[in-house]
C-alpha positions in Angstrom: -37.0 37.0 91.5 -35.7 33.7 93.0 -34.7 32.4 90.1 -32.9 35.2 89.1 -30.9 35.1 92.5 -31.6 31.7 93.6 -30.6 29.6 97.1 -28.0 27.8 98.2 -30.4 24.9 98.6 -31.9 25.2 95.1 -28.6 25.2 93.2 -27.2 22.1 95.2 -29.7 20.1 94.7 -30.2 21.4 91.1 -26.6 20.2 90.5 -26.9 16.5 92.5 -30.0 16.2 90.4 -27.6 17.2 87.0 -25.1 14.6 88.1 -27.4 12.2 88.7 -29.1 13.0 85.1 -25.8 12.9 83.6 -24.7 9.3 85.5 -28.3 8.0 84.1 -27.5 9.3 80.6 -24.0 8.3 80.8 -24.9 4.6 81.8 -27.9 4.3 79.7 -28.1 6.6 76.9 -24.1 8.0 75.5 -23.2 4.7 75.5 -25.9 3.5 73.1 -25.4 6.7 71.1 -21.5 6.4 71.2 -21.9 3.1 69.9 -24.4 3.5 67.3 -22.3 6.7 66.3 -19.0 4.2 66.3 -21.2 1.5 64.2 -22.3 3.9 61.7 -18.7 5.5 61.5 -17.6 2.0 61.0 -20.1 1.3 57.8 -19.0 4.6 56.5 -16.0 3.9 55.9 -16.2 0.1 55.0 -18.8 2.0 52.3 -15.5 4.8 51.4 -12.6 1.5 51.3 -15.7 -0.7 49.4 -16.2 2.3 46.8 -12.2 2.1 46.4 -11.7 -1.1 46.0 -14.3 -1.0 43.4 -13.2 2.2 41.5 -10.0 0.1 41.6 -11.8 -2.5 40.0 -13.7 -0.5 37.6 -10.3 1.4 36.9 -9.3 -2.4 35.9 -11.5 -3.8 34.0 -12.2 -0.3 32.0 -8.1 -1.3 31.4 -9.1 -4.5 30.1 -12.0 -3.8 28.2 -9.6 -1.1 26.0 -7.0 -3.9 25.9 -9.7 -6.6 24.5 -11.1 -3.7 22.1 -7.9 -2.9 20.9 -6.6 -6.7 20.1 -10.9 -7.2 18.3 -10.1 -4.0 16.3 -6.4 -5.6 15.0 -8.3 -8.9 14.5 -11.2 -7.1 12.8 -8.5 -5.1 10.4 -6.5 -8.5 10.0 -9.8 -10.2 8.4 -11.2 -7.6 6.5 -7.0 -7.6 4.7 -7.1 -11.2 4.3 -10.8 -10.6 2.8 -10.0 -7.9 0.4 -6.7 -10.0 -0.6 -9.1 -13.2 -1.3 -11.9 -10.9 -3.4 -8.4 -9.5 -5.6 -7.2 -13.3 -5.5 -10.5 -14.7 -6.9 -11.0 -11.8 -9.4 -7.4 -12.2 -10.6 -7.8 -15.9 -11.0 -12.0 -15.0 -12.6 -9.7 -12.9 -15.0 -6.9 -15.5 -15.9 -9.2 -18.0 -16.3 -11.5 -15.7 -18.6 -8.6 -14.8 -21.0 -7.3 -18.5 -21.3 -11.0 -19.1 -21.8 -11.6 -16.7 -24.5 -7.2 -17.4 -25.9 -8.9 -21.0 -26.5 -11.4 -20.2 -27.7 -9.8 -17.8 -30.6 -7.5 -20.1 -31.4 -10.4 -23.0 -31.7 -12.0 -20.5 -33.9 -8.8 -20.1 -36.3 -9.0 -23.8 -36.7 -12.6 -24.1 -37.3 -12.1 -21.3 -39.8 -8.9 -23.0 -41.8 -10.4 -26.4 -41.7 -13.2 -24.7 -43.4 -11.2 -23.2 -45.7 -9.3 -26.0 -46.7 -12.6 -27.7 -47.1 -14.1 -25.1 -49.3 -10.1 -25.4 -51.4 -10.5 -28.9 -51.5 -14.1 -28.8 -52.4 -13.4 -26.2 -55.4 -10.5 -28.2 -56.6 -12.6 -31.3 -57.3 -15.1 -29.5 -58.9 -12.8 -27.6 -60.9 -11.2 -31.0 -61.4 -14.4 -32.4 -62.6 -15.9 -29.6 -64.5 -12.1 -29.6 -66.6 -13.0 -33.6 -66.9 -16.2 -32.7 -68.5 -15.2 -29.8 -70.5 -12.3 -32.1 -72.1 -14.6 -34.6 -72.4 -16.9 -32.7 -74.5 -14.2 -31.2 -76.6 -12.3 -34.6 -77.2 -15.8 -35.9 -78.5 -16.1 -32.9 -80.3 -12.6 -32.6 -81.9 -12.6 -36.8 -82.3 -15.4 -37.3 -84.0 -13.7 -39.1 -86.2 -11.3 -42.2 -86.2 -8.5 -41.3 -87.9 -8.2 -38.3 -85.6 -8.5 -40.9 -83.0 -5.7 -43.3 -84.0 -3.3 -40.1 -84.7 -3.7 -38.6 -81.1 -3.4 -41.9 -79.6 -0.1 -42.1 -81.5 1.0 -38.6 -80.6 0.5 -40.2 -76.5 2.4 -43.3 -77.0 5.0 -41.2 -78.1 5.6 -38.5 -75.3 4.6 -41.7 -72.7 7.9 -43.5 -74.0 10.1 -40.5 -74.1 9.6 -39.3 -70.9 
């Protein structure tokens, strides 16, 4: 029962001994705590203004990195143009220089082909020539047989030779 109705005694020095705990804690332990507390409030928000600063940065460089992609995806589009214009620039000239090949090469062809020709004319007209040599060979020796036939054709020749 005396602590439910204690004495004047026992409640004074219960509260000299609380101030006297609290003084001891007060010197020795809330400031140690209070600064610790302070310290660690202090990292936590160095840690909030450091994770700012670097979603700033990331915000940045994600900026940056779009920016560089962008200009490597013109440049990419610029040198796959100038490479399809090249391919179509080298098959265009391939093709020129095909149908001038093969236009040459007809028109060599022609030539070879009337050169030929006019060998094979040229050859038929001097054997024609020489087979009419030998076939009015054989018929003058045939039809002159004898002189007097001779004499009168040569006579007949002299004759147109001085009128024309």
């Amino acid at each position: 029962m005396e602590l439910l109705n204690p004495s004047f005694g026992l409640v004074f020095w219960m509260l000299i001994s609380f101030f006297v705990l609290l003084l001891i804690l007060r010197k020795y332990a809330w400031k140690p705590i209070l600064n610790s507390v302070k310290k660690r409030e202090d990292s936590i928000t160095e840690a909030l203004n450091s994770a700012k600063e670097a979603e700033k940065k990331l915000a940045t460089l994600k900026s940056e990195n779009e920016a560089i992609m962008a200009e490597t995806k013109k440049q990419r589009d610029i040198i796959l143009k100038e490479a399809r214009e090249a391919k179509e620039k080298i098959i265009n000239e391939a093709k020129t220089a095909a149908q001038e090949e093969a236009n040459r090469l007809t028109i060599a062809a022609r030539e070879n082909i009337n050169n030929e020709k006019m060998k094979a004319v040229t050859e038929l007209r001097n054997q024609v020539a020489l087979l009419s040599v030998e076939i009015a060979e054989k018929i003058l020796k045939e039809k002159m047989g004898d002189s007097a036939k001779q004499t009168e054709v040569m006579e007949n020749i002299l004759k147109e030779v001085t009128l024309n």
